[in-house]
N, C-alpha and C positions, 0 to 999 in steps of 0.2 A: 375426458376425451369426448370430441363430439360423435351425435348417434350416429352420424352418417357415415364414418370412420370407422365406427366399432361392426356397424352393419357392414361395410365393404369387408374389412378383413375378416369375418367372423364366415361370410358369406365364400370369398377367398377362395379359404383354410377347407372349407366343405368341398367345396370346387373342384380344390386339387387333389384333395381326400378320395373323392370320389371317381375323379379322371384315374388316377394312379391305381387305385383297387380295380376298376373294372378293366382298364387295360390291361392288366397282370394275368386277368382270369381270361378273357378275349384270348391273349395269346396261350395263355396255360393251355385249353381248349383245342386252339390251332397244333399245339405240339402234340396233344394228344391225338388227335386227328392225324398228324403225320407220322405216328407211330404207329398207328393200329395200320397207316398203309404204304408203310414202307419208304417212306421216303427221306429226305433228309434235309430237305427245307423244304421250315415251316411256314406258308403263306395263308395269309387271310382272304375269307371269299367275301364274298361283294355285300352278303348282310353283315357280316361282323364291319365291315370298312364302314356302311351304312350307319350301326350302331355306333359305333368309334364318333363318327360326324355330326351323327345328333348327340351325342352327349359333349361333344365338346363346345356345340355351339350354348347346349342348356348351361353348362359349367361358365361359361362368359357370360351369361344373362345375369346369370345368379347371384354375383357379387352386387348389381347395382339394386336389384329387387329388393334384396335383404337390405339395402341402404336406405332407402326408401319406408319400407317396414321398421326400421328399428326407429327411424325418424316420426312415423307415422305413430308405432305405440308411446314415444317418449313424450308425444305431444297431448295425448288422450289422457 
């Protein structure tokens, strides 16, 4: 398979890995927040939305970097 292929999926796979773990924990966080204050929906405040943003944008860089890279070490 070519590097730039193995780098894009490999890259992906981390991507989403990593969206989905932190998102889980962001809202985990958020519910627990709305527990300790009584409420009963869970909303995120303006830094977690923040977080959420930048890591989505780093999670879409990500895949073509490592394409790049795995292209880059394949060549060395």
């Amino acid at each position: 398979m070519n590097e730039l292929i193995k780098g894009a999926l490999v890259g992906l796979g981390i991507a989403v890995f990593l969206f989905v773990f932190d998102y889980v924990m962001i809202r985990r966080g958020a519910a627990e927040r709305a527990k300790r204050n009584h409420t009963t929906v869970v909303t995120l405040d303006s830094t977690e939305k923040k977080r959420i943003g930048s890591l989505l944008r780093f999670c879409v860089a990500l895949p073509p970097v490592l394409a790049v890279a795995f292209w880059i070490f394949d060549k060395v």
